[in-house]
N, C-alpha and C positions, 0 to 999 in steps of 0.2 A: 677348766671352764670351756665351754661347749661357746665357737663364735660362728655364729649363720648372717652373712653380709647383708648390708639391706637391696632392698629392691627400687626397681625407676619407678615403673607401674605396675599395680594392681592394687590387693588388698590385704590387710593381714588380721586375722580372727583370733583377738585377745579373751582371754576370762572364760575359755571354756573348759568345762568343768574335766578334771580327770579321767583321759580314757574314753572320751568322745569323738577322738581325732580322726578316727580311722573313719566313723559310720559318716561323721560329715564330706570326709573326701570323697566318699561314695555316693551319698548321696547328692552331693552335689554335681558328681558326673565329673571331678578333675582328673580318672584315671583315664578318663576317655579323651583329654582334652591335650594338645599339645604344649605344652607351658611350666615352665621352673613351680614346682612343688617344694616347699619345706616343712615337717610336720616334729614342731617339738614337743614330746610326750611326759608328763609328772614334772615339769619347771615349776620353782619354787613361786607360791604365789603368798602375801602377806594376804587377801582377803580369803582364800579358798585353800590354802594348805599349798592343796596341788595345782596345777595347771596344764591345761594341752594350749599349744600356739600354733596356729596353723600360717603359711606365708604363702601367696599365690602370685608370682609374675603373668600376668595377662589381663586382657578390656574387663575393667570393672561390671560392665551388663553381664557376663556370664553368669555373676553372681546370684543365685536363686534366694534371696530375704527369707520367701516365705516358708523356704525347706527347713531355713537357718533357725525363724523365729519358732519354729513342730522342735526342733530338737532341745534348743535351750535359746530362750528369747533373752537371758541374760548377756549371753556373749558380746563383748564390744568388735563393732565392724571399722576398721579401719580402712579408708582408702588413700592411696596413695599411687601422686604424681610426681616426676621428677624427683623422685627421691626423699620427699616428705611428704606427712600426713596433711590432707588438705580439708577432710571432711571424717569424722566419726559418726556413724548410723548409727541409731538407737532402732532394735527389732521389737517388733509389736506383731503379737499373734493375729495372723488373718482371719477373717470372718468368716469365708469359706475359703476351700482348697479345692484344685483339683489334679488330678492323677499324682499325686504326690503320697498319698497311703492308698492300701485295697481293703472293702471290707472285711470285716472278720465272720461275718453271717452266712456260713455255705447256700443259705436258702436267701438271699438277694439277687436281685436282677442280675447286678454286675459281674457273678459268678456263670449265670448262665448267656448272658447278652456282653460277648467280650468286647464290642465295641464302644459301649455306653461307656463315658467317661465316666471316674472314679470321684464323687465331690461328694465331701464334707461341709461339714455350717459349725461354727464355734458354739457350742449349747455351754459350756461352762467353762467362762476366762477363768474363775479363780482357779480351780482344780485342771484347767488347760484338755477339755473334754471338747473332743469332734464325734459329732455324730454324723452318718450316712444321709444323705438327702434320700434314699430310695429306700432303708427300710429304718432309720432310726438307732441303725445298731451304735452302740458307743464305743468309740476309739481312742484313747489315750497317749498316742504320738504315733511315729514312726516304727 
């Protein structure tokens, strides 16, 4: 049996799906950040089979929601103070994004005009579809 201590503060990221765990450390920018990491990979989960747990000691604002809710909006957000959970976030896909994907259209502004930020608009919540505000292209996550 695998025992990872708990933490005072930060956050810990339940119910993400199998094998996610790495892209969200990444994208979330915590290799870059200085602060206790813990990343449990395939833990047994009764709704999902499998599980990744991610555990992050450090100030809950570092946390990017809206990176969270492009990968998998189901994931439960945990925050924690003094050593228990004080508040659970529910993630809800953002309306638009920005610099958080690049398009995929070599023929878009933002390929030739590197400083124009990078922003999407939510064109389809069901099927979780961003499209390019500068040429329409469709983007499908991360």
């Amino acid at each position: 049996m695998l025992n990872v201590g708990k933490i005072e503060e930060g956050f810990v990221l339940d119910h993400i799906p199998a094998g996610k765990s790495m892209s969200i450390y990444y994208h979330l920018g915590l290799d870059k950040l200085d602060c206790t990491v813990a990343i449990i990979k395939n833990a047994k989960s009764d709704k999902l089979g499998k599980k990744d747990i991610v555990k992050v000691e450090c100030d809950i604002n570092t946390l990017d929601l809206d990176v969270l809710a492009v990968i998998c909006h189901t994931i439960t957000v945990n925050v924690i103070k003094d050593g228990e959970i004080i508040e659970k976030k529910e993630l809800v896909l953002p309306e638009t994004l920005t610099n958080v994907m690049k398009c995929k259209n070599p023929r878009c502004i933002t390929s030739i005009e590197q400083e124009l930020p990078h922003i999407f608009y939510l064109a389809d919540p069901v099927k979780e579809v961003y499209r390019c505000k500068y040429c329409d292209e469709k983007n499908s996550g991360i």
